[in-house]
NUBA-42737 format. One record per atom (N, C-alpha, C, O): residue number from 1; atom name; x, y, z. Coordinates in steps of 0.05 Angstrom, whole numbers, plus 5000, padded with zeros to 4 digits. Layout:
BEGIN
<site n="NUM" atom="CA" u="X" v="Y" w="Z"/>
...
This chain:
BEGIN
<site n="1" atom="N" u="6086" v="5137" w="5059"/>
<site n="1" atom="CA" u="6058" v="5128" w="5064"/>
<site n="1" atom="C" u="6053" v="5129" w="5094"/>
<site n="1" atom="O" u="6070" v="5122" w="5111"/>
<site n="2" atom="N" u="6026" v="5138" w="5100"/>
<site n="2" atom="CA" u="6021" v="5147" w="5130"/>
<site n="2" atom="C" u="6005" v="5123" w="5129"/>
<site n="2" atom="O" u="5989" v="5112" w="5114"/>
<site n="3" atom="N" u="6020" v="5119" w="5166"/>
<site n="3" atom="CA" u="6007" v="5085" w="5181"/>
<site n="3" atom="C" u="5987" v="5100" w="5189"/>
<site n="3" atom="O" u="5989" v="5124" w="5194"/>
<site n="4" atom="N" u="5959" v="5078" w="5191"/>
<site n="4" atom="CA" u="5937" v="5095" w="5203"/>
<site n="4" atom="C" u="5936" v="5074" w="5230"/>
<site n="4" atom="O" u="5930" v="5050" w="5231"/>
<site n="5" atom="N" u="5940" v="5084" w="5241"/>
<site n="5" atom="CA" u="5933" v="5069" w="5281"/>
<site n="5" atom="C" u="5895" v="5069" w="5277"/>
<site n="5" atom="O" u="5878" v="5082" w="5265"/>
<site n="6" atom="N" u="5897" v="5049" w="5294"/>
<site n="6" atom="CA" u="5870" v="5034" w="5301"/>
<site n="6" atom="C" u="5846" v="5062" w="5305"/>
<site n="6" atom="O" u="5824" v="5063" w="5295"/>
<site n="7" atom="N" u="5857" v="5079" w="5319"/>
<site n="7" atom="CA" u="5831" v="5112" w="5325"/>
<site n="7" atom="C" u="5837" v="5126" w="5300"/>
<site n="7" atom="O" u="5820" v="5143" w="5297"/>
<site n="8" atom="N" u="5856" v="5126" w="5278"/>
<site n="8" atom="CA" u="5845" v="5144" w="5260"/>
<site n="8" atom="C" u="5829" v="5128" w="5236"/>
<site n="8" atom="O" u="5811" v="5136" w="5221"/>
<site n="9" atom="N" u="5842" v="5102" w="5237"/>
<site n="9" atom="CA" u="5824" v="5083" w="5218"/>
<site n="9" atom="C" u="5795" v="5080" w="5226"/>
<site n="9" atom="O" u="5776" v="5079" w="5211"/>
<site n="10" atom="N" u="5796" v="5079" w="5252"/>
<site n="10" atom="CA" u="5766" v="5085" w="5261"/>
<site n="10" atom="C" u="5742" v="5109" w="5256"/>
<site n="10" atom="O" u="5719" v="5107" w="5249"/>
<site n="11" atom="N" u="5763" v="5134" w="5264"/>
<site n="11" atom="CA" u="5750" v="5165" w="5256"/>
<site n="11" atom="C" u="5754" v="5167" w="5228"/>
<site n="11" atom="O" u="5749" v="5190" w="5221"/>
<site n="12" atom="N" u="5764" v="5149" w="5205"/>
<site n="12" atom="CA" u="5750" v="5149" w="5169"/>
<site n="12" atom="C" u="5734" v="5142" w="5172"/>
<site n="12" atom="O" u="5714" v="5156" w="5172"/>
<site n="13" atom="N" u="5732" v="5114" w="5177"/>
<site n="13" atom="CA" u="5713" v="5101" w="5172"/>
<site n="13" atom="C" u="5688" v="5116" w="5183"/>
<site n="13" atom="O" u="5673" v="5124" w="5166"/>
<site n="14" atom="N" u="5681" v="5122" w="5207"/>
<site n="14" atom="CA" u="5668" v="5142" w="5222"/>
<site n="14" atom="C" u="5652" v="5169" w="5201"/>
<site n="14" atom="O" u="5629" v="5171" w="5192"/>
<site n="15" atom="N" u="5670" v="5180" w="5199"/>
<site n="15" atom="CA" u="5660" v="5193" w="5168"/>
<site n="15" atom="C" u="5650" v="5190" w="5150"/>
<site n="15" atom="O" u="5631" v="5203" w="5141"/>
<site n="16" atom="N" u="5662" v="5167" w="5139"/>
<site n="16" atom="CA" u="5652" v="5156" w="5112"/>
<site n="16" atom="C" u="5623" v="5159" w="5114"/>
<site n="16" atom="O" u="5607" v="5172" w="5100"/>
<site n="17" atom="N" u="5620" v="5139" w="5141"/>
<site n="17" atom="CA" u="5589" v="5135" w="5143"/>
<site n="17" atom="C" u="5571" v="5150" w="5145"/>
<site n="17" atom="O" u="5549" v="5149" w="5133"/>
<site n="18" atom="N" u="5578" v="5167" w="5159"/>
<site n="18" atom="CA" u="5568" v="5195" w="5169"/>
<site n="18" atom="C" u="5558" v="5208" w="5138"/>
<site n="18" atom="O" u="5535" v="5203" w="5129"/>
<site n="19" atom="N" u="5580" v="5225" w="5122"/>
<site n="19" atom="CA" u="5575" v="5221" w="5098"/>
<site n="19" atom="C" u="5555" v="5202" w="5073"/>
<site n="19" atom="O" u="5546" v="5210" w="5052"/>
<site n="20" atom="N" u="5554" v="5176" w="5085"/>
<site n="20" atom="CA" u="5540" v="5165" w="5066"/>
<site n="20" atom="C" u="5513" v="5173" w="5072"/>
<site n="20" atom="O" u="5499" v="5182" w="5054"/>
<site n="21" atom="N" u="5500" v="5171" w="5109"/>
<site n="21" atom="CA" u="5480" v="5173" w="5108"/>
<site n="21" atom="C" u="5467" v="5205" w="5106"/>
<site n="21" atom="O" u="5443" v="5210" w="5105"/>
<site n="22" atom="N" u="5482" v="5220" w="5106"/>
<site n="22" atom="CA" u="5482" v="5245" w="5092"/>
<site n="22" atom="C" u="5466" v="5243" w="5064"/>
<site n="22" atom="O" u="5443" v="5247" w="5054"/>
<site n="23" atom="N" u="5477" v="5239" w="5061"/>
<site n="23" atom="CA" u="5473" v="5231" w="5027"/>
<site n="23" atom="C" u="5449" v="5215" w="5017"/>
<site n="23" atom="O" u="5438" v="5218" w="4995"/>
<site n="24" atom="N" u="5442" v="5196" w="5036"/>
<site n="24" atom="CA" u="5424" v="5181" w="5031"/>
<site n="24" atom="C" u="5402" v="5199" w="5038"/>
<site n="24" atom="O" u="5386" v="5208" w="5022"/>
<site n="25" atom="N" u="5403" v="5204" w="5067"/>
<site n="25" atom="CA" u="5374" v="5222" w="5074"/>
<site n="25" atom="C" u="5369" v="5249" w="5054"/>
<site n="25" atom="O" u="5347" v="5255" w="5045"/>
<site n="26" atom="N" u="5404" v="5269" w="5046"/>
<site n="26" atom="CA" u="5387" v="5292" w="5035"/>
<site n="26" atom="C" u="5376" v="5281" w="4996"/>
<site n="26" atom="O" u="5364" v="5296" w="4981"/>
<site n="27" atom="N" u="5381" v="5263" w="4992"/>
<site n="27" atom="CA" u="5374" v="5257" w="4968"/>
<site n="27" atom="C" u="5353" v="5230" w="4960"/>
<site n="27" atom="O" u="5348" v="5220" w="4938"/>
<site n="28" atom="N" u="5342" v="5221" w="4990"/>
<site n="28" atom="CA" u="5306" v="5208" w="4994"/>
<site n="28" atom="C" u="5321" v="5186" w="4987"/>
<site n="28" atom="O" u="5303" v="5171" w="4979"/>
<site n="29" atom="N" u="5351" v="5170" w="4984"/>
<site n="29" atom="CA" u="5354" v="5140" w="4979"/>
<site n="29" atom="C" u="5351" v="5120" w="4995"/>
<site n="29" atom="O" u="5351" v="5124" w="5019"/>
<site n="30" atom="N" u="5348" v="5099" w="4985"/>
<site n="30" atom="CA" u="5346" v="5077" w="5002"/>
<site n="30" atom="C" u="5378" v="5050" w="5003"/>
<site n="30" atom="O" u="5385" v="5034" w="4987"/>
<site n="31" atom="N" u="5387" v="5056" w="5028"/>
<site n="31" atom="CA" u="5410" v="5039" w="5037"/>
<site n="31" atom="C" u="5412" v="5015" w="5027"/>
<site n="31" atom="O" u="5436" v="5008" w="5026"/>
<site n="32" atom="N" u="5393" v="4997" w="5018"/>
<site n="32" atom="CA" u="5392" v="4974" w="5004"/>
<site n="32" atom="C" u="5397" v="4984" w="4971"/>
<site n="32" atom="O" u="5386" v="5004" w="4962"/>
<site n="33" atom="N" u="5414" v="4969" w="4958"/>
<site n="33" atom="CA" u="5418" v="4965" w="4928"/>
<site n="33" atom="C" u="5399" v="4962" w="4913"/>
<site n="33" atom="O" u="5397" v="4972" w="4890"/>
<site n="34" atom="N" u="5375" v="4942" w="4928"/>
<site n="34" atom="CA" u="5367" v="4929" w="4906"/>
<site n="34" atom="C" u="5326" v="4937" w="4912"/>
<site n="34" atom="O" u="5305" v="4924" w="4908"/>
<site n="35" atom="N" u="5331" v="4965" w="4923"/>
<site n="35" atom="CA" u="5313" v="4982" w="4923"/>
<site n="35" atom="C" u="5308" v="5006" w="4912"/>
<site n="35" atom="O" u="5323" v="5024" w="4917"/>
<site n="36" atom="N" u="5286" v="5010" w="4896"/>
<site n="36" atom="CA" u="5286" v="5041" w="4885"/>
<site n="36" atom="C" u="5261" v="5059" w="4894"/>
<site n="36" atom="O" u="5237" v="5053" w="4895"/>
<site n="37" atom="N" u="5274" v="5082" w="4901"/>
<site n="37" atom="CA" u="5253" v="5101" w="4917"/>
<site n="37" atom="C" u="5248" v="5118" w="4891"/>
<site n="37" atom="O" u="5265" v="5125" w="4874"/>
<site n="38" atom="N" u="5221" v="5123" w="4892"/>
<site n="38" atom="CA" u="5209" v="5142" w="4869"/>
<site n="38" atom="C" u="5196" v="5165" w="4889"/>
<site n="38" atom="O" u="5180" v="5157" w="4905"/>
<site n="39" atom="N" u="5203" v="5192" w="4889"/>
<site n="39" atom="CA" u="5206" v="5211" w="4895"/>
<site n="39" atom="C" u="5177" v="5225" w="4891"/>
<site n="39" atom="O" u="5182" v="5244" w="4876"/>
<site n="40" atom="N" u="5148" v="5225" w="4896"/>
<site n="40" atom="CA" u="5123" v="5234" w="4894"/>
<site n="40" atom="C" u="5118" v="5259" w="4893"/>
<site n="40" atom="O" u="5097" v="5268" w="4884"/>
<site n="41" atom="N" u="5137" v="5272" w="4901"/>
<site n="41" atom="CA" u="5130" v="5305" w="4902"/>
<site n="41" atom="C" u="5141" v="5312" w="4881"/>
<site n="41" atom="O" u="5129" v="5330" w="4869"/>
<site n="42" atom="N" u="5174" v="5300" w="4866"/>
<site n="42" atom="CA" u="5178" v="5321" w="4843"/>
<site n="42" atom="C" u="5169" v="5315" w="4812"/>
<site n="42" atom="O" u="5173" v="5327" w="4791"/>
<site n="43" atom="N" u="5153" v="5289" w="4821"/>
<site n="43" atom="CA" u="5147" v="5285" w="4791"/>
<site n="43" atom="C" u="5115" v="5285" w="4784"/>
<site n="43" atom="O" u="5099" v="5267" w="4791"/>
<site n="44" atom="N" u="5107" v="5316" w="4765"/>
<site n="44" atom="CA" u="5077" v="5304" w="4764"/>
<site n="44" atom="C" u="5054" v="5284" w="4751"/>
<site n="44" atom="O" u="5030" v="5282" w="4752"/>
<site n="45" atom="N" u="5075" v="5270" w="4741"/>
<site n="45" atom="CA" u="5060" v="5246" w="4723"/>
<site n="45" atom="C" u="5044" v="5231" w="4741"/>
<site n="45" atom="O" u="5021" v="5223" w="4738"/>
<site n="46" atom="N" u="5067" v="5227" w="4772"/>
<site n="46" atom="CA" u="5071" v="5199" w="4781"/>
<site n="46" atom="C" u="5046" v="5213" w="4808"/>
<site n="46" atom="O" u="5026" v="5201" w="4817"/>
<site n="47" atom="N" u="5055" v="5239" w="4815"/>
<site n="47" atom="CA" u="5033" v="5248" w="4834"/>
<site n="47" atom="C" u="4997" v="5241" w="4815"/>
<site n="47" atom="O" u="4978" v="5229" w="4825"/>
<site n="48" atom="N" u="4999" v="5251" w="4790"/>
<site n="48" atom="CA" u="4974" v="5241" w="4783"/>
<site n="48" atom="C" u="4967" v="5218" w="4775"/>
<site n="48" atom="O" u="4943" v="5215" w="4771"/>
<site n="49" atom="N" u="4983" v="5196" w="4771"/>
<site n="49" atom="CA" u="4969" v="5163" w="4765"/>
<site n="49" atom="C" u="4965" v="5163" w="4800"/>
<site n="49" atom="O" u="4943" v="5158" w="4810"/>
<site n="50" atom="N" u="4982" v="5168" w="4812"/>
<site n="50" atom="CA" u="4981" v="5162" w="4845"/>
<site n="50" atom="C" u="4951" v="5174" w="4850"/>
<site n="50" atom="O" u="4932" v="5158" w="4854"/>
<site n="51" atom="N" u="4947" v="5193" w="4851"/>
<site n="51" atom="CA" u="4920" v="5195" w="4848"/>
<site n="51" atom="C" u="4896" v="5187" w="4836"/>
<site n="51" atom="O" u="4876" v="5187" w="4850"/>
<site n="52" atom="N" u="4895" v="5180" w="4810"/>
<site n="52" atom="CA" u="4882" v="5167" w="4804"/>
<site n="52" atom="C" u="4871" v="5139" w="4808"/>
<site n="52" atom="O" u="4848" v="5131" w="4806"/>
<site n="53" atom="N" u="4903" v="5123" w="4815"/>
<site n="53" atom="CA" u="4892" v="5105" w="4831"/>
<site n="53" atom="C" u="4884" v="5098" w="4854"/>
<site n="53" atom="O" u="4873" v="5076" w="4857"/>
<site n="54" atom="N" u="4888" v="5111" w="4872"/>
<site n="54" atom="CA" u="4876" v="5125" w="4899"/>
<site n="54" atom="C" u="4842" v="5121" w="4896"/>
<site n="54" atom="O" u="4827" v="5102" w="4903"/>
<site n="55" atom="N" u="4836" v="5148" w="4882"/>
<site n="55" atom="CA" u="4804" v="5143" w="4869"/>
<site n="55" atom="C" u="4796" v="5119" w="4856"/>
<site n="55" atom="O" u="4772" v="5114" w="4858"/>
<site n="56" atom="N" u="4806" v="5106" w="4846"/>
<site n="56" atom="CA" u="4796" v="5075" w="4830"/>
<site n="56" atom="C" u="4792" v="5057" w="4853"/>
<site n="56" atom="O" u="4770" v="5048" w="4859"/>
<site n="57" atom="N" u="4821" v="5052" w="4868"/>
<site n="57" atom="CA" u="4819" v="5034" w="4899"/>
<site n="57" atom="C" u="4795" v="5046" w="4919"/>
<site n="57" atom="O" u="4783" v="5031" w="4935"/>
<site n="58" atom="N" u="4790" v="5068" w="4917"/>
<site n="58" atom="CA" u="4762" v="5078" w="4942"/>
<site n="58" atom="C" u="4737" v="5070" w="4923"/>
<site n="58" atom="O" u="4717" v="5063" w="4935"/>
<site n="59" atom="N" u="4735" v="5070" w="4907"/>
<site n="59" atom="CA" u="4711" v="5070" w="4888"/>
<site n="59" atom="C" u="4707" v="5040" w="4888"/>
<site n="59" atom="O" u="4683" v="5032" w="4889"/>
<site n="60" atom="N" u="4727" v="5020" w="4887"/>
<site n="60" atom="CA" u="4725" v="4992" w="4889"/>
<site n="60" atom="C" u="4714" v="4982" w="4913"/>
<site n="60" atom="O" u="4696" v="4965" w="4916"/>
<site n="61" atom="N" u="4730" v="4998" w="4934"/>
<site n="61" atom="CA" u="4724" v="4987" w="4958"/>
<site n="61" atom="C" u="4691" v="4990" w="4969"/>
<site n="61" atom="O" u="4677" v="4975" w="4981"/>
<site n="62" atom="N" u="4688" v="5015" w="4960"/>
<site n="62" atom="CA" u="4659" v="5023" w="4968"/>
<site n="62" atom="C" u="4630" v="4999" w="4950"/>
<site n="62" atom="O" u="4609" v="4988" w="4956"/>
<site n="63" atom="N" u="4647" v="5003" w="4929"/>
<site n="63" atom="CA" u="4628" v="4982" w="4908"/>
<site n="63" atom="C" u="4622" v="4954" w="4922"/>
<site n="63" atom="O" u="4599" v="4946" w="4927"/>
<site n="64" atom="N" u="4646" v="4943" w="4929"/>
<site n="64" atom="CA" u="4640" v="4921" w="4941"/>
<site n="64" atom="C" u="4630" v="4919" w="4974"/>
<site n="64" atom="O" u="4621" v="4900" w="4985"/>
<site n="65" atom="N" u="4637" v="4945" w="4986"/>
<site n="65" atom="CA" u="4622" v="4946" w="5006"/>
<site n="65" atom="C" u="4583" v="4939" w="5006"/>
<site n="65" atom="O" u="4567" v="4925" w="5018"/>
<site n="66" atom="N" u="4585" v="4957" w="4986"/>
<site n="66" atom="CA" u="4548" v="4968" w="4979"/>
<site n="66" atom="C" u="4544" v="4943" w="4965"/>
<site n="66" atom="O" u="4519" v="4942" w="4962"/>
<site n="67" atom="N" u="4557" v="4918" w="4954"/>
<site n="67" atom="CA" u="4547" v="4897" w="4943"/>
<site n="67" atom="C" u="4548" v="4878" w="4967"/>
<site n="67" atom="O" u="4531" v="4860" w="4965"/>
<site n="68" atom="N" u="4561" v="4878" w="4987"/>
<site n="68" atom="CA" u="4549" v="4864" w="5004"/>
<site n="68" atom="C" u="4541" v="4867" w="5020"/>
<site n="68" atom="O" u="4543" v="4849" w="5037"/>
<site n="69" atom="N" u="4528" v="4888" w="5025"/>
<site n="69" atom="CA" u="4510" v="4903" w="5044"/>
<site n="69" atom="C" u="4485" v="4900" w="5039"/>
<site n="69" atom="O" u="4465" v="4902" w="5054"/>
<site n="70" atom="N" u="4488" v="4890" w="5007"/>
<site n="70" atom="CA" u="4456" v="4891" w="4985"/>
<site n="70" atom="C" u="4452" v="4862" w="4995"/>
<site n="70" atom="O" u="4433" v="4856" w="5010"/>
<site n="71" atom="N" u="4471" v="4841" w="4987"/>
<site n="71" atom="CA" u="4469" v="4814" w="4989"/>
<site n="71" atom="C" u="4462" v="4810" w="5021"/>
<site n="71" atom="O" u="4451" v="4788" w="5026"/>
<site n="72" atom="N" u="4464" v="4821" w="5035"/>
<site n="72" atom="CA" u="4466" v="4818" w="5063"/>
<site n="72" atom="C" u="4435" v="4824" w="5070"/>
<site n="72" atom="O" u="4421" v="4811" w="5085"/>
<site n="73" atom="N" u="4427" v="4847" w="5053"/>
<site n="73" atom="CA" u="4399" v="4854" w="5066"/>
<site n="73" atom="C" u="4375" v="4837" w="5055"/>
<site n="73" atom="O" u="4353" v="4834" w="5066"/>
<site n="74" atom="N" u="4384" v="4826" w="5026"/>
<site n="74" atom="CA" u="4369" v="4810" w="5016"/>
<site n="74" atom="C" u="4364" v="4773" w="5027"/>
<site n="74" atom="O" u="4347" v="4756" w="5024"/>
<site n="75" atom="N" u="4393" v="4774" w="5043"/>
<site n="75" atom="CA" u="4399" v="4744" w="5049"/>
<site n="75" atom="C" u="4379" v="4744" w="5073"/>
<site n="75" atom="O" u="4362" v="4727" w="5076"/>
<site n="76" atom="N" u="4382" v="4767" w="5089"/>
<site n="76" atom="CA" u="4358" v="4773" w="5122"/>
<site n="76" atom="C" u="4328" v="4775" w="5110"/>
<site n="76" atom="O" u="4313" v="4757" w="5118"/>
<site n="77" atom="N" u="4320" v="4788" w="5095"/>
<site n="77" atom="CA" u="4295" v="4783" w="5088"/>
<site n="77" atom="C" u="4286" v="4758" w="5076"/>
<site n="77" atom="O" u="4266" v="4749" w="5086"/>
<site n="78" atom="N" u="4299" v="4743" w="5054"/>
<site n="78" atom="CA" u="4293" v="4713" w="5053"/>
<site n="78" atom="C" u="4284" v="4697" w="5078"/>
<site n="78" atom="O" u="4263" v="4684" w="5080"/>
<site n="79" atom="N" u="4312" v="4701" w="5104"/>
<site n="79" atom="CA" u="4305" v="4680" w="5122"/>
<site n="79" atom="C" u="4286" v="4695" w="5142"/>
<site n="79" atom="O" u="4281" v="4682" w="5162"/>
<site n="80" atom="N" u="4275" v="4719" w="5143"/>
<site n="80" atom="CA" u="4259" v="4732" w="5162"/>
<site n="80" atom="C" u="4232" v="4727" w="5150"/>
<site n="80" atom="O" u="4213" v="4730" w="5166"/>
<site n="81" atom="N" u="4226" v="4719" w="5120"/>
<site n="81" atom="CA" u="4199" v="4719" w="5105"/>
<site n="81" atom="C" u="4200" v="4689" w="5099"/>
<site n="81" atom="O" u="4215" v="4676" w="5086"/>
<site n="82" atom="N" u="4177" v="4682" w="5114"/>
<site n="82" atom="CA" u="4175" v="4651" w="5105"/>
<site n="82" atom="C" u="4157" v="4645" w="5077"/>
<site n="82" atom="O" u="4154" v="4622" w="5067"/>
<site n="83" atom="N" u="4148" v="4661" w="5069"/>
<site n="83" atom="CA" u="4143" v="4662" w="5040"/>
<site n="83" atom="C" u="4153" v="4669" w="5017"/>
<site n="83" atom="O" u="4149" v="4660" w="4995"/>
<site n="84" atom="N" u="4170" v="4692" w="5028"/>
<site n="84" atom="CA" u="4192" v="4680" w="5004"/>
<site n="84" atom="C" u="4210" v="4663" w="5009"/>
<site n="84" atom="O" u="4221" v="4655" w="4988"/>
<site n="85" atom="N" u="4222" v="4650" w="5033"/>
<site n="85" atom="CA" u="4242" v="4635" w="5030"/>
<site n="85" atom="C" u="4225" v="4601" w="5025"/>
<site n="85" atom="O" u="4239" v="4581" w="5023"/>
<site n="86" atom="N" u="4206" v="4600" w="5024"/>
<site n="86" atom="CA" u="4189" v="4576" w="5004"/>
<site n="86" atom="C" u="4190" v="4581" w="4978"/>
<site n="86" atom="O" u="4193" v="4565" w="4959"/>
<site n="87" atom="N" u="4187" v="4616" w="4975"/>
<site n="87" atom="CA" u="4181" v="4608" w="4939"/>
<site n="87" atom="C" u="4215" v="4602" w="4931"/>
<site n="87" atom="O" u="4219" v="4591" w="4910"/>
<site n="88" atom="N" u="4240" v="4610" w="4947"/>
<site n="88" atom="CA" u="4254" v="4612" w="4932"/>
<site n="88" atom="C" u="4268" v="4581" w="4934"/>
<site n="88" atom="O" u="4284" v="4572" w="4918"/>
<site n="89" atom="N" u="4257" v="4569" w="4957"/>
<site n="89" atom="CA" u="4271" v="4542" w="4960"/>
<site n="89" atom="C" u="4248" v="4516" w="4935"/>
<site n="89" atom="O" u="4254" v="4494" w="4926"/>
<site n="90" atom="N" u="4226" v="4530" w="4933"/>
<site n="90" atom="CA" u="4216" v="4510" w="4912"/>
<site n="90" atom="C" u="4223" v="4522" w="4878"/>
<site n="90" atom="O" u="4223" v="4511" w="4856"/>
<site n="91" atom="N" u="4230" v="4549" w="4887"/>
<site n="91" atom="CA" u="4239" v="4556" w="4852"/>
<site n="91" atom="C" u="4272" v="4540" w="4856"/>
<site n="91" atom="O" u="4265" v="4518" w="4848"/>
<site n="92" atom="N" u="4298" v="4538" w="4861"/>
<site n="92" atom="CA" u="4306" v="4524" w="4867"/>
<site n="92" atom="C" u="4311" v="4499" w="4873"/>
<site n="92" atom="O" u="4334" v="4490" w="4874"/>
<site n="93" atom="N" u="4295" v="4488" w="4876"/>
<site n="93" atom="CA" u="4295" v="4460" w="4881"/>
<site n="93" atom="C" u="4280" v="4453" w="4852"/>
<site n="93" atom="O" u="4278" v="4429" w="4856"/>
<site n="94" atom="N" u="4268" v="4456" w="4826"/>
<site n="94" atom="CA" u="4261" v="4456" w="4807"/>
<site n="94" atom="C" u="4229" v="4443" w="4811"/>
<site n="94" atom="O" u="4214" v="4440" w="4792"/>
């Protein structure tokens, strides 16, 4: 059995690593265990829900943009019109 001195135990180990992260980068993994990388380009299921939800999240966002944009323009004309902000504070107030 071959003694390994302190520089060749070093230059395995050296390797190993070298090797692992080889490995990790040409095959998209992630160094942590208790992480899983899902790969977007080779699967087309996942490229199209990914898309799809893409379009659902912009369509949301915009919705609620344009709803308070609406609420916003309606809240300025209330307090800019003193006739409607009477009718709406006596329809309100019962």
């Amino acid at each position: 059995m071959e003694k390994h001195t302190l520089y060749k135990a070093y230059i395995k180990e050296k390797k190993q690593k070298e090797k692992n992260d080889k490995t990790i980068k040409k095959y998209n993994l992630s160094s942590d265990k208790n992480t899983i990388v899902i790969n977007q380009n080779s699967n087309k299921i996942i490229k199209f829900l990914s898309l799809i939800i893409d379009v659902f999240v912009k369509i949301l966002k915009l919705t609620i943009i344009v709803g308070i944009v609406g609420l916003v323009t309606i809240g300025a004309t209330v307090v800019l019109n003193k006739e409607l902000l009477n009718y709406i504070l006596n329809f309100m107030g019962g």
